[in-house]
gemmi code that builds the backbone of each chain (N, CA, C; Angstrom):
import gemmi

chains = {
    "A": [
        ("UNK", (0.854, -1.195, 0.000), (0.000, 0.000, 0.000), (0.892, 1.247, 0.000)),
        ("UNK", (0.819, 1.914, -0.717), (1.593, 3.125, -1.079), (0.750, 4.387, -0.786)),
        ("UNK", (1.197, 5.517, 0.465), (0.550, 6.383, 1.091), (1.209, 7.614, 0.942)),
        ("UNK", (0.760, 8.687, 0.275), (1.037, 9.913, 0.102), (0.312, 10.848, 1.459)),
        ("UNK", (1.542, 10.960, 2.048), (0.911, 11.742, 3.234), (0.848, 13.410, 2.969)),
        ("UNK", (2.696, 13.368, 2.777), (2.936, 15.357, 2.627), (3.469, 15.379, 0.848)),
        ("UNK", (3.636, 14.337, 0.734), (4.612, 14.521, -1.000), (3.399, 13.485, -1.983)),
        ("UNK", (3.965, 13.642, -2.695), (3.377, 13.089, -4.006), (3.893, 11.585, -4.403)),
        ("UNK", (3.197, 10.374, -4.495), (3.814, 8.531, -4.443), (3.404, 8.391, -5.836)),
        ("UNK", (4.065, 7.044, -5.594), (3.835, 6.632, -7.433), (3.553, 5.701, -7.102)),
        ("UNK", (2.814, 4.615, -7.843), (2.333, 3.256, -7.657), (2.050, 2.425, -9.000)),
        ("UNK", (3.660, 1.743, -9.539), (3.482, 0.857, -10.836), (2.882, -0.665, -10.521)),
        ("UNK", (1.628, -0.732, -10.923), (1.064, -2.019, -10.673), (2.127, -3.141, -11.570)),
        ("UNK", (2.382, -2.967, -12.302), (3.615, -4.048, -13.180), (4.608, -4.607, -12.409)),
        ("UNK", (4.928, -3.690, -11.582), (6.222, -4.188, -10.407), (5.990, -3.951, -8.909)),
        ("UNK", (4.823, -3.437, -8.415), (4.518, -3.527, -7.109), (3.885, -5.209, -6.934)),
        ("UNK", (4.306, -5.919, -5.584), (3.658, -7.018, -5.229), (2.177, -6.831, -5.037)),
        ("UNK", (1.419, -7.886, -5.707), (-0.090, -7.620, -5.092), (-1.004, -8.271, -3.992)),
        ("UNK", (-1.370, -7.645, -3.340), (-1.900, -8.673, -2.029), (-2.904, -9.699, -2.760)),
        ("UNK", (-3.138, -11.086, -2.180), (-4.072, -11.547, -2.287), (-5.468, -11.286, -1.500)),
        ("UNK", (-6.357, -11.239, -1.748), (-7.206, -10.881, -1.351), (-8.535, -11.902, -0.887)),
        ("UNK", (-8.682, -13.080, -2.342), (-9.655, -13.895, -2.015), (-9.081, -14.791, -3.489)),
        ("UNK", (-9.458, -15.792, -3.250), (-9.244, -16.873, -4.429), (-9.328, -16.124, -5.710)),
        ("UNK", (-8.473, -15.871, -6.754), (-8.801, -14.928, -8.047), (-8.824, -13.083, -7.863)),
        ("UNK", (-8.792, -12.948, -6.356), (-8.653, -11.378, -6.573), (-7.335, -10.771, -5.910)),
        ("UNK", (-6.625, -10.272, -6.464), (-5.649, -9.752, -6.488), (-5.293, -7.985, -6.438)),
        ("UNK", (-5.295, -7.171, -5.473), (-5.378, -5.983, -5.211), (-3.685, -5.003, -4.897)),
        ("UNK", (-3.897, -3.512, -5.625), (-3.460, -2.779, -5.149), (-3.216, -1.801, -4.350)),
        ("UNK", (-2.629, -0.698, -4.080), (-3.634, 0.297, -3.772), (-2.682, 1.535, -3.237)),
        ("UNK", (-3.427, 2.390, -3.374), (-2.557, 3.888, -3.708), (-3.540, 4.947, -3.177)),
        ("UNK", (-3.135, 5.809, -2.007), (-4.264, 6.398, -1.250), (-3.119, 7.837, -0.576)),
        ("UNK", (-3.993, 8.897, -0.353), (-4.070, 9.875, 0.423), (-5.080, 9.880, 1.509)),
        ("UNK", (-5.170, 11.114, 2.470), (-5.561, 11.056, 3.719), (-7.012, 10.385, 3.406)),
        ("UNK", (-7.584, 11.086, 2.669), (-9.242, 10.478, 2.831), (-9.405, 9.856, 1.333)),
        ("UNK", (-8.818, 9.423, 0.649), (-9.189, 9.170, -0.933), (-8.234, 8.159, -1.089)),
        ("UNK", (-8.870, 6.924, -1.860), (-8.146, 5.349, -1.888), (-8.492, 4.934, -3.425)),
        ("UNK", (-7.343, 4.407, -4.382), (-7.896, 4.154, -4.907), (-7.057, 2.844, -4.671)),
        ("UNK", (-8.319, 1.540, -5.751), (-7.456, -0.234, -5.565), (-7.755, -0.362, -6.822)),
        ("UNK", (-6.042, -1.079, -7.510), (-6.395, -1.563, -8.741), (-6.414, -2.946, -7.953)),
        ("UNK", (-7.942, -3.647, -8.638), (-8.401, -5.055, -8.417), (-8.256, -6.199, -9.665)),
        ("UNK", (-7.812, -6.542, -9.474), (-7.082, -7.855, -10.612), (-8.261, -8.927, -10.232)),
        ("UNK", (-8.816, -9.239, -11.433), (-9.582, -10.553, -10.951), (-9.316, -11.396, -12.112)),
        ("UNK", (-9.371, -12.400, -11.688), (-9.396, -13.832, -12.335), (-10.038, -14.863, -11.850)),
        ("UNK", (-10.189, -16.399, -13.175), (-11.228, -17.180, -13.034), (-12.775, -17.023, -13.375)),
        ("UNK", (-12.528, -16.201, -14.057), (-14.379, -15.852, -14.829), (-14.175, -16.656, -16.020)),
        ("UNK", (-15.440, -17.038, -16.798), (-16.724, -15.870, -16.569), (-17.483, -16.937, -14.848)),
        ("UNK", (-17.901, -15.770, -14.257), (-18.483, -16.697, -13.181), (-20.128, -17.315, -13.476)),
        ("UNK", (-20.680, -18.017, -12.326), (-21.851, -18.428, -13.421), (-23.475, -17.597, -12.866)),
        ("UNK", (-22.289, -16.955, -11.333), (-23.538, -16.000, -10.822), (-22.660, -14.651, -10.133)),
        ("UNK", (-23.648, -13.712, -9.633), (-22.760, -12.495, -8.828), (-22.684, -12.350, -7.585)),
        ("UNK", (-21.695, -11.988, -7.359), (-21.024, -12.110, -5.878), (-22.722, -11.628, -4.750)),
        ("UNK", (-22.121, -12.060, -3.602), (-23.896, -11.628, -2.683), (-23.442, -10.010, -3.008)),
        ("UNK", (-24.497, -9.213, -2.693), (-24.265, -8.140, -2.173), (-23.894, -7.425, -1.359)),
        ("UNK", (-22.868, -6.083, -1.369), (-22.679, -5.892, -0.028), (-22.950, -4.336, -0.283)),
        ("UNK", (-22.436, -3.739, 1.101), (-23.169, -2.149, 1.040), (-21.688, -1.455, 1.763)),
        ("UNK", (-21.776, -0.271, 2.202), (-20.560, 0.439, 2.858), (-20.802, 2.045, 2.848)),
        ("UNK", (-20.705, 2.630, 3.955), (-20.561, 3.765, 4.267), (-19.930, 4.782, 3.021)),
        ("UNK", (-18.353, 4.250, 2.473), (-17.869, 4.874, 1.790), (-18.360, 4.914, 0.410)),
        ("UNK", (-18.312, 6.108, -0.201), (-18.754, 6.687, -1.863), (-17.690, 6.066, -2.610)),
        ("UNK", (-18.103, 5.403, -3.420), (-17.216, 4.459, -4.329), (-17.446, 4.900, -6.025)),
        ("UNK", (-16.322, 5.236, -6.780), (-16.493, 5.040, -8.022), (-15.612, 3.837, -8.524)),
        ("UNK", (-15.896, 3.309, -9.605), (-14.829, 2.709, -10.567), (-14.869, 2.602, -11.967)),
        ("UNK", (-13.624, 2.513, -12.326), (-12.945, 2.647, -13.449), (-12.956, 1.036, -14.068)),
        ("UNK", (-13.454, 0.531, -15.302), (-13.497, -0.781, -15.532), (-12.153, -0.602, -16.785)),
        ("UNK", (-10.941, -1.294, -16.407), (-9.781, -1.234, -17.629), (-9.773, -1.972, -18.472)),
        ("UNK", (-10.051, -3.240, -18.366), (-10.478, -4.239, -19.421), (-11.164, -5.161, -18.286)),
        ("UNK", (-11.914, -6.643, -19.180), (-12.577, -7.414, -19.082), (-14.466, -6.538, -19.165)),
        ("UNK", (-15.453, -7.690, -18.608), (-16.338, -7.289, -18.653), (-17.316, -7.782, -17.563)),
        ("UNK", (-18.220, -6.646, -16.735), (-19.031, -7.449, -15.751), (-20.120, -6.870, -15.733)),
        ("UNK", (-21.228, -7.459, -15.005), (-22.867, -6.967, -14.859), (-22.533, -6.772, -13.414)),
        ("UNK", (-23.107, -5.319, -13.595), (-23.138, -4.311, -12.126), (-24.215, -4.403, -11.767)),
        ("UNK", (-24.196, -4.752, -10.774), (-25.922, -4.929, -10.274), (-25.859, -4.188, -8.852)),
        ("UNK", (-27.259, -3.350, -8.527), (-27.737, -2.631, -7.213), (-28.932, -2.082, -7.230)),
        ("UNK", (-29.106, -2.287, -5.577), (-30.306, -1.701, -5.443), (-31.166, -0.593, -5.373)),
        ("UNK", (-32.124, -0.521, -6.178), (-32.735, -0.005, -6.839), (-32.524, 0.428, -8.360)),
        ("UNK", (-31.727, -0.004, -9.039), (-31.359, 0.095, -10.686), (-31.396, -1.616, -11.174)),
        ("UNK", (-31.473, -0.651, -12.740), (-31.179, -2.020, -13.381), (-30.165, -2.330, -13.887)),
        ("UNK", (-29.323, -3.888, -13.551), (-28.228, -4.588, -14.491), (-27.777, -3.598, -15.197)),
        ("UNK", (-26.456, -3.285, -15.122), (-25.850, -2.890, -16.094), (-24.398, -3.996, -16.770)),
        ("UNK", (-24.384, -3.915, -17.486), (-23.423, -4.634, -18.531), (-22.143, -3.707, -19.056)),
        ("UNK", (-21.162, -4.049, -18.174), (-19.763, -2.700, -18.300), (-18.505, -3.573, -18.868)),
        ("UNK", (-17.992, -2.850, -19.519), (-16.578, -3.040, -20.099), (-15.694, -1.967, -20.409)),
        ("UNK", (-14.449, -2.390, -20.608), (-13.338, -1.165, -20.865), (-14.044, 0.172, -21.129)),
        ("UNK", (-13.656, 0.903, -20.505), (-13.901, 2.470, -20.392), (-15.008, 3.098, -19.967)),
        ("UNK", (-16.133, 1.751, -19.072), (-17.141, 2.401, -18.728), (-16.797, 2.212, -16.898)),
        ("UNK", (-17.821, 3.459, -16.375), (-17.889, 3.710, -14.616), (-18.835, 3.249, -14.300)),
        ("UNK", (-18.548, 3.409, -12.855), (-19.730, 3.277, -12.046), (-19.792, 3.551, -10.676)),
        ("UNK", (-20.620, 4.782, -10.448), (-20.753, 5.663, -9.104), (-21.882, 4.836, -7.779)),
        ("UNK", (-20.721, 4.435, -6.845), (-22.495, 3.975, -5.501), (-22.437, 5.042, -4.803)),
        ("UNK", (-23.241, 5.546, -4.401), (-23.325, 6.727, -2.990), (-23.178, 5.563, -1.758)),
        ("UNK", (-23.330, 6.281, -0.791), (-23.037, 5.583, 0.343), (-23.793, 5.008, 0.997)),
        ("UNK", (-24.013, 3.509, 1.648), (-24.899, 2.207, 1.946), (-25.648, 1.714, 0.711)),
        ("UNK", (-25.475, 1.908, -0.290), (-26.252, 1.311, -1.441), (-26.088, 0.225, -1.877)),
        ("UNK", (-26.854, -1.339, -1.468), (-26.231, -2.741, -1.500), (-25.960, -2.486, -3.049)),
        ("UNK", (-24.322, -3.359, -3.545), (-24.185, -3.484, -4.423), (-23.403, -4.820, -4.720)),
        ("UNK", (-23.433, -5.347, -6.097), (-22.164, -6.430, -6.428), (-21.973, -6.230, -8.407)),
        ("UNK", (-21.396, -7.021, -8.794), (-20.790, -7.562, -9.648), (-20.579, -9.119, -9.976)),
        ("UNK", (-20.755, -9.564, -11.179), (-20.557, -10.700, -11.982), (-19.620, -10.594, -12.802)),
        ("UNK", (-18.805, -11.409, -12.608), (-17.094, -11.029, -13.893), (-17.828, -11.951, -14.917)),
        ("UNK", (-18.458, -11.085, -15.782), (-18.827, -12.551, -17.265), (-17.111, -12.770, -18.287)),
        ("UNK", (-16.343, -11.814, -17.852), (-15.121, -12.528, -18.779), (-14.053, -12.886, -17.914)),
        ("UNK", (-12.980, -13.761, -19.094), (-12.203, -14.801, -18.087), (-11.509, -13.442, -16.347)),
        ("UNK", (-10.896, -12.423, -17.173), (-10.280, -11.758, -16.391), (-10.457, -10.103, -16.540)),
        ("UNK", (-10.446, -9.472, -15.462), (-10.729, -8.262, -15.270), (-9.696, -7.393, -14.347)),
        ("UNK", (-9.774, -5.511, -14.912), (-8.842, -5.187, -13.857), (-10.050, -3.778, -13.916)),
        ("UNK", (-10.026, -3.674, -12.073), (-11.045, -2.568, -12.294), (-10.465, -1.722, -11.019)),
        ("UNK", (-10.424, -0.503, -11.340), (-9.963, 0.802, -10.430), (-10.975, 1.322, -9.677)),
        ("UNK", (-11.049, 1.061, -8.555), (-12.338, 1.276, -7.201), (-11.762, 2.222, -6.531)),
        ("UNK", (-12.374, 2.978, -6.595), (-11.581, 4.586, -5.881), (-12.557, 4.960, -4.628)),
        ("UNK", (-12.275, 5.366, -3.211), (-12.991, 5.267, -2.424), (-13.097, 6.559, -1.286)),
        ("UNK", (-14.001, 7.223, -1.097), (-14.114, 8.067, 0.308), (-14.631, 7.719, 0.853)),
        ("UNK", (-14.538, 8.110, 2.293), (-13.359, 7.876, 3.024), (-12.135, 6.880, 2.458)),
        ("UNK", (-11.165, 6.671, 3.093), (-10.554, 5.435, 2.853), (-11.236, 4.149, 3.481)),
        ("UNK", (-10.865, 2.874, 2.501), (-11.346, 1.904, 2.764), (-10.476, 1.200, 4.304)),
        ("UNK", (-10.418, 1.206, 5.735), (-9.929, 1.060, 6.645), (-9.423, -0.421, 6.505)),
        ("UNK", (-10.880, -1.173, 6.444), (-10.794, -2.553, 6.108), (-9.615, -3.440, 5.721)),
        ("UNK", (-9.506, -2.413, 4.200), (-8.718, -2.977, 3.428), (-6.721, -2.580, 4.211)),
        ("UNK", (-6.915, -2.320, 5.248), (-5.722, -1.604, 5.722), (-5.165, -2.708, 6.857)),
        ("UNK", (-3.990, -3.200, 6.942), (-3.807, -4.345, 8.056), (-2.426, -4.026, 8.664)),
    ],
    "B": [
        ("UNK", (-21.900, 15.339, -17.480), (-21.273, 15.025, -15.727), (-22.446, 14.181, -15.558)),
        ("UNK", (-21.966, 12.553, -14.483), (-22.779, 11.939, -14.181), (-23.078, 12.180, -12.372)),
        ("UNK", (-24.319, 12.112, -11.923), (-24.129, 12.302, -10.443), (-24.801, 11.303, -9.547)),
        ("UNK", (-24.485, 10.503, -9.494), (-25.243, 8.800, -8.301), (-25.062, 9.813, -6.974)),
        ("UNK", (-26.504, 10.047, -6.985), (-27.196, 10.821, -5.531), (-27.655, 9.638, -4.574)),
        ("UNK", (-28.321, 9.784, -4.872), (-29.514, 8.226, -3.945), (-29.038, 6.628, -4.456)),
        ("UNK", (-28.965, 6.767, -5.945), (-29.080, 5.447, -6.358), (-27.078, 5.056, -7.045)),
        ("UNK", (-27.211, 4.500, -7.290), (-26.117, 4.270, -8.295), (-25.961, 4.675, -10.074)),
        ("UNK", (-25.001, 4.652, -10.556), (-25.195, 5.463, -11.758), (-24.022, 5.065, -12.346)),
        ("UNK", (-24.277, 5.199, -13.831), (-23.151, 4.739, -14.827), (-22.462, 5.451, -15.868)),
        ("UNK", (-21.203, 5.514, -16.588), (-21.307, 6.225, -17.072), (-20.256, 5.124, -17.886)),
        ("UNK", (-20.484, 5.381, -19.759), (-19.930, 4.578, -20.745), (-18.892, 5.892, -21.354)),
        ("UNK", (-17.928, 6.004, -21.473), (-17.109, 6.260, -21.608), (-17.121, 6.382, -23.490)),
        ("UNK", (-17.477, 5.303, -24.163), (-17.523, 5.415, -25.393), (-18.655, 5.890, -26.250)),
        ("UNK", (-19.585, 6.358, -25.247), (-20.908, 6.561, -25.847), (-21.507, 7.962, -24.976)),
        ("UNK", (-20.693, 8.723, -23.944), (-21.025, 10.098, -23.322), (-20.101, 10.868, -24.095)),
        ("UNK", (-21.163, 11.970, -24.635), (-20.176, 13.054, -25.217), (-19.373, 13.232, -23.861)),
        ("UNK", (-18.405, 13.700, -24.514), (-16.712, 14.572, -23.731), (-17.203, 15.780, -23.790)),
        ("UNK", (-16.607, 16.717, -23.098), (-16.685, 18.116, -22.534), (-15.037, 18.278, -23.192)),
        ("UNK", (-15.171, 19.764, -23.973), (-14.038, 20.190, -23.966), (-13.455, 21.097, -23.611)),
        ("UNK", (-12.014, 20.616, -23.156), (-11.908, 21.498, -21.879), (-10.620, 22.850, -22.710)),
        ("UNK", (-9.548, 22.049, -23.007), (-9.317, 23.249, -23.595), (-8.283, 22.044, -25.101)),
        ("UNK", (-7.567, 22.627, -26.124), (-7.365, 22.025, -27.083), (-6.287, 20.867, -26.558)),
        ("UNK", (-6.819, 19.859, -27.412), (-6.782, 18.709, -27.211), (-6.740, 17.595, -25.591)),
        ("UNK", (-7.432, 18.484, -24.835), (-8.157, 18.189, -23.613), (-9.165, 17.541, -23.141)),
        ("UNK", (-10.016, 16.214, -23.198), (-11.541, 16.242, -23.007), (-11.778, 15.237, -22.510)),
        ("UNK", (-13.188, 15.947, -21.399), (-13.082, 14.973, -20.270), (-14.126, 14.540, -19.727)),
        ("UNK", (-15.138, 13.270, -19.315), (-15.813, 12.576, -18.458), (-16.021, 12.609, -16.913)),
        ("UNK", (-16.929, 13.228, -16.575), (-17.155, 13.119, -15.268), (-18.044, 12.097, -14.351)),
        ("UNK", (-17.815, 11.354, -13.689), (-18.453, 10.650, -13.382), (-18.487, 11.295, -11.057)),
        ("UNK", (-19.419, 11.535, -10.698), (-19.484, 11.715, -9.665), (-20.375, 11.133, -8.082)),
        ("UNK", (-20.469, 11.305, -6.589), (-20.585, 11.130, -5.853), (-21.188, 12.223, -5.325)),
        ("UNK", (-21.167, 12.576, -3.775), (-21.395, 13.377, -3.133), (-20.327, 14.182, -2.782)),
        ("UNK", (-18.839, 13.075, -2.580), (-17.427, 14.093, -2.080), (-16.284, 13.596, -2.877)),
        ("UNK", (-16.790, 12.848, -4.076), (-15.574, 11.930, -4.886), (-16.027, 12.415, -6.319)),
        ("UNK", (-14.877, 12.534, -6.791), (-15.642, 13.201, -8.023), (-14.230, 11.867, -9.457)),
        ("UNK", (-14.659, 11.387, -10.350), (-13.564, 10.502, -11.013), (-13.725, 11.385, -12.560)),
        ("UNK", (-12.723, 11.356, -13.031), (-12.581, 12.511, -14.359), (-11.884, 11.741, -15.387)),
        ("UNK", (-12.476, 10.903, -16.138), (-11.619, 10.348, -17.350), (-11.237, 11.318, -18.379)),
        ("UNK", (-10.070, 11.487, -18.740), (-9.698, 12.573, -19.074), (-8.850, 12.071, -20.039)),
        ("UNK", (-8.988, 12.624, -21.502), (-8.443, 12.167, -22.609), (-7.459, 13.168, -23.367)),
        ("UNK", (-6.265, 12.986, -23.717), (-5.287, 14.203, -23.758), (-4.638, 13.616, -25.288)),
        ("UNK", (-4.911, 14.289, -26.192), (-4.320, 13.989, -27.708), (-3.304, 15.253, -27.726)),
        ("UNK", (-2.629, 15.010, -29.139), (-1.781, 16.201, -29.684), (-0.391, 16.150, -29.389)),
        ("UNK", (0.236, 15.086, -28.290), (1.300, 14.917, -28.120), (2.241, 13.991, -29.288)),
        ("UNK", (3.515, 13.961, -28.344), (4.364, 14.372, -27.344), (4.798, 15.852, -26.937)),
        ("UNK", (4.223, 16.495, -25.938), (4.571, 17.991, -25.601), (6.408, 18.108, -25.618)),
        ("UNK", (6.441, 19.418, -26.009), (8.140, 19.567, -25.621), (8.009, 19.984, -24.334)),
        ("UNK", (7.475, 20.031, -24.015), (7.514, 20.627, -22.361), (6.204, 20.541, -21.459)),
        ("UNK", (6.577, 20.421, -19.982), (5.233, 19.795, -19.242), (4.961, 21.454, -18.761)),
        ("UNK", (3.100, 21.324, -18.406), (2.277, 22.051, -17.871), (2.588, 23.015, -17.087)),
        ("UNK", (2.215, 24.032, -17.005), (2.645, 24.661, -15.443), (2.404, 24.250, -14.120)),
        ("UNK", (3.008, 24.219, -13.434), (2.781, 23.544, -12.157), (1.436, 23.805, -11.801)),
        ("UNK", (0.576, 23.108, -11.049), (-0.486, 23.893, -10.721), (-1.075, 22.934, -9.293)),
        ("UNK", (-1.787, 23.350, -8.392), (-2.041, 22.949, -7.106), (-3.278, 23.378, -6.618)),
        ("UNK", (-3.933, 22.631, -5.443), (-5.874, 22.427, -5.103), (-5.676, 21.494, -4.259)),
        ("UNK", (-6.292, 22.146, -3.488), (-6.737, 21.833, -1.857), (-7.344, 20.092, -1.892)),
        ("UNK", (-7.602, 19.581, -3.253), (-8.499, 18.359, -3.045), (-7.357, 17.323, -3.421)),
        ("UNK", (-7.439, 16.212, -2.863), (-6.624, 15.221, -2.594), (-6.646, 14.667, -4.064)),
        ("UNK", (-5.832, 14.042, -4.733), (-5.770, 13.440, -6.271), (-5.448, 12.170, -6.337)),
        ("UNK", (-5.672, 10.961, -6.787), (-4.979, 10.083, -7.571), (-5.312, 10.172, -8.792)),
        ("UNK", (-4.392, 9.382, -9.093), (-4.397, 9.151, -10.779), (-4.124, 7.625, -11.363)),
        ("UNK", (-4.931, 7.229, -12.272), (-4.576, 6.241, -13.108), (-4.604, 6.508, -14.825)),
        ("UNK", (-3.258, 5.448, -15.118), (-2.859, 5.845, -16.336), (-3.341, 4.582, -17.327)),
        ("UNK", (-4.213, 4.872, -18.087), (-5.316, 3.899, -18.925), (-4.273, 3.456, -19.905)),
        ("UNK", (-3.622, 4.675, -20.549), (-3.103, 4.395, -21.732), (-1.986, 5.538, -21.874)),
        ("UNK", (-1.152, 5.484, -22.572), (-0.229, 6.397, -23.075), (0.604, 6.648, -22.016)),
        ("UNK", (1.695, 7.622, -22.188), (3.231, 7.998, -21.217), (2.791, 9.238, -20.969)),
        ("UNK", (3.393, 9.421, -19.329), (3.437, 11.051, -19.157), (4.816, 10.986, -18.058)),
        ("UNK", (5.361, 11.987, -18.115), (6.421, 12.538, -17.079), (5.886, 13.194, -16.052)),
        ("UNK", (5.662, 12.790, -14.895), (4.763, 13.261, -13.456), (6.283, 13.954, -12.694)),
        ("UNK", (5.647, 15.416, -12.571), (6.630, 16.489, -12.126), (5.713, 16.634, -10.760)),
        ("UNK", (6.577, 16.898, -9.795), (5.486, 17.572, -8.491), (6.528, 18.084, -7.381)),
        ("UNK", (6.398, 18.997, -6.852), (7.513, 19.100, -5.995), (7.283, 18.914, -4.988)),
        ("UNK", (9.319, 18.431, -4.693), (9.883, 17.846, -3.473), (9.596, 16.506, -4.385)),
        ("UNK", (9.312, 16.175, -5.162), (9.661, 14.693, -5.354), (9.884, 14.762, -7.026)),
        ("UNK", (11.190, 13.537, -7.363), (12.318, 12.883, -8.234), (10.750, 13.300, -9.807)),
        ("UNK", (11.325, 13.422, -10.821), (9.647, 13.296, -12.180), (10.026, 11.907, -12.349)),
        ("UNK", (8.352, 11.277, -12.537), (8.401, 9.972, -13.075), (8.288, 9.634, -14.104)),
        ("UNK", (8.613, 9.105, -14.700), (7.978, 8.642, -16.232), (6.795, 7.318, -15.778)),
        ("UNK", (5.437, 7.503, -16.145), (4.669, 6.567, -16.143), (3.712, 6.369, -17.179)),
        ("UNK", (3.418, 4.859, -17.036), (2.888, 4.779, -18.229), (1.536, 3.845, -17.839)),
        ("UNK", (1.070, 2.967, -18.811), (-0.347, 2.070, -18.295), (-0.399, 1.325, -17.155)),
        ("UNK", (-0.861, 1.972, -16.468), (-1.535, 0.286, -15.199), (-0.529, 1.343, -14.183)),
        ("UNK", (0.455, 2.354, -14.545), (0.646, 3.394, -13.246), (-0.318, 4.533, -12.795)),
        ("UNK", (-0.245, 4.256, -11.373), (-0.687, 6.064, -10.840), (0.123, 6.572, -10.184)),
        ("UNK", (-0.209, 7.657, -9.497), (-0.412, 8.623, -8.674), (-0.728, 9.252, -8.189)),
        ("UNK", (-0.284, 9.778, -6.846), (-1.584, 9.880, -5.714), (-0.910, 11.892, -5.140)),
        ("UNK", (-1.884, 12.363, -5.203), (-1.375, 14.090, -4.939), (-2.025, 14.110, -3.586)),
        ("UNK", (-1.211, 14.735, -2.220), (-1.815, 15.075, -0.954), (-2.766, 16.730, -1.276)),
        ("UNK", (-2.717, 17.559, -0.391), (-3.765, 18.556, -0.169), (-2.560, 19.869, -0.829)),
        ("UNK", (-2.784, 20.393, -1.900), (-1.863, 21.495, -1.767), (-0.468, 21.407, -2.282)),
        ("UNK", (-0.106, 20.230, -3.036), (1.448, 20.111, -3.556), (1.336, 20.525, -5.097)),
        ("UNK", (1.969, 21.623, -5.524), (2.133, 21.957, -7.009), (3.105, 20.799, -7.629)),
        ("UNK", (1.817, 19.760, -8.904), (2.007, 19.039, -9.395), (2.250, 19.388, -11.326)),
        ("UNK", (2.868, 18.046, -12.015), (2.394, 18.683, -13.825), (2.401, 17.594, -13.638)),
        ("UNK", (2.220, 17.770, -15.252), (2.408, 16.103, -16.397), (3.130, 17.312, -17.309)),
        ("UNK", (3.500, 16.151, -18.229), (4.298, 16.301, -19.423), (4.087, 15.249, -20.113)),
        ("UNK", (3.228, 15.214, -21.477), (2.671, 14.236, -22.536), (3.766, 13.603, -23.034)),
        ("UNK", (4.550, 12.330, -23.076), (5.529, 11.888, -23.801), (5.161, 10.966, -24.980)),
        ("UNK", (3.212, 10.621, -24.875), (3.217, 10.014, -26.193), (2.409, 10.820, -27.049)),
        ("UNK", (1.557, 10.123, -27.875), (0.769, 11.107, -28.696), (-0.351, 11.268, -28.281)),
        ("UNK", (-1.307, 10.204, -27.716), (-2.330, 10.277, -26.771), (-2.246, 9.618, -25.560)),
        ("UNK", (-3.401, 9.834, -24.623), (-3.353, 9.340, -23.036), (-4.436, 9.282, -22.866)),
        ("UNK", (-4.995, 8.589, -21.886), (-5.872, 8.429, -21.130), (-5.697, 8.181, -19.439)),
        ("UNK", (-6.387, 9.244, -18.653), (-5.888, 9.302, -17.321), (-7.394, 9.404, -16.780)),
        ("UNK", (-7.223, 8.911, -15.701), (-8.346, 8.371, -14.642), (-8.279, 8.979, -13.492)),
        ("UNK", (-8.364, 10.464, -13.179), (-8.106, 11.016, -12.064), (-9.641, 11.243, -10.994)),
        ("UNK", (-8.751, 11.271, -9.778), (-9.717, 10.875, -9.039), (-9.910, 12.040, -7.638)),
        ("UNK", (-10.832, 12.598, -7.556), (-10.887, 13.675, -6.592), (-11.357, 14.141, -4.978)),
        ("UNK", (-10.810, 14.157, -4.435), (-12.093, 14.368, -2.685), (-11.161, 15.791, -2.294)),
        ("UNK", (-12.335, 16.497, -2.011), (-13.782, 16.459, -2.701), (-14.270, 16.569, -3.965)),
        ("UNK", (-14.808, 16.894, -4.050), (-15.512, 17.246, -5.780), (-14.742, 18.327, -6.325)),
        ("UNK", (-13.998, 19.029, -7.541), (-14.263, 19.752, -8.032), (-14.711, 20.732, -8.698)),
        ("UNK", (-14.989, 21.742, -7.545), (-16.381, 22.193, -8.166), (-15.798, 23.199, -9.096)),
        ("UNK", (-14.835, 23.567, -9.756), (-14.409, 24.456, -10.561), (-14.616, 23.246, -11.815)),
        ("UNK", (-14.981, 22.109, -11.782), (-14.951, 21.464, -13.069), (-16.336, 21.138, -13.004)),
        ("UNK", (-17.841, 21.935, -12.077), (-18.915, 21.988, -12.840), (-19.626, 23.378, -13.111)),
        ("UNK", (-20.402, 22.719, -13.997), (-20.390, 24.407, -15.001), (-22.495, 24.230, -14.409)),
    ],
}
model = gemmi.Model(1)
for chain_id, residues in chains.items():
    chain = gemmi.Chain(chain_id)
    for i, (resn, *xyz) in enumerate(residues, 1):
        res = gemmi.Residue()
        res.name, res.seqid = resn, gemmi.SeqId(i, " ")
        for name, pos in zip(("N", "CA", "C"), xyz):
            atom = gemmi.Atom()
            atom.name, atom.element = name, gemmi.Element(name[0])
            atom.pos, atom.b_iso = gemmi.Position(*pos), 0.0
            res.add_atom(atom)
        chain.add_residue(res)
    model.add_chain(chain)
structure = gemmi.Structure()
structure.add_model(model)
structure.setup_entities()
């Protein structure tokens, strides 16, 4: 995890180690005081359903770099995203994702910071 | 500009007009309540020379989709980065780029919002 407190960090996903995270997901991550972003590496798709849902305090966007998945939340409908498309949750809004292709890398940028993800 | 208030919200990248910002500048907003993400598309390069420094109170990362830039910021070494790199700006550090290919694509990411980038 690479933390810009008073100066300015760099963070090359090509040569930084990536944490494991869960069977197939593979994470980065590059953050200031209140703003996080994680490049998320996934692999092992297409899956054959979407993850449960979950929800969170923090305002989440992301950046989809390649592969392709169905964004799903509550109160909207399915969306179907690939390279170069977003996607904004406000905060507690149950949400998930389905990776329909083999592999995906998607940029989840977060306020507050994600604590969780911090060990 | 996209804005996920209550619900969640999407934004396709290949199919939202761009805003232009100034020549060969143009950019995607996708937003939150205090996170604001700016796909931001930069043609016309390789510049002979990077940006003027310039600096804002709101915390930055950055991801680099596509193309090279030279990341100037002071008190810290310029980087050369390229796809699958970022960088992360604290509160207040006068940062540039400098275009080293012909086009880019950058994924910058904001808390709070920029409100000088809604009209």
């Amino acid at each position: 995890m690479i933390h810009a407190q008073t100066l300015t960090a760099v963070l090359r996903t090509a040569s930084e180690a990536g944490e494991f995270v869960r069977e197939g997901f593979t994470r980065r991550i590059i953050r200031t005081g209140e703003l996080m972003t994680v490049v998320l590496d996934i692999e092992g798709g297409p899956w054959t359903e979407a993850d449960p849902y979950h929800a969170h305090p923090h305002e989440q966007t992301c950046y989809i770099v390649s592969g392709e998945v169905l964004f799903l939340a509550e109160g909207s409908r399915p969306e179907r995203l690939s390279a170069g498309d977003c996607f904004a949750v406000p905060p507690n809004v149950p949400h998930s994702i389905q990776l329909l292709s083999q592999t995906a890398r998607l940029v989840d940028n977060f306020h507050p910071v994600r604590e969780d993800f911090l060990k």
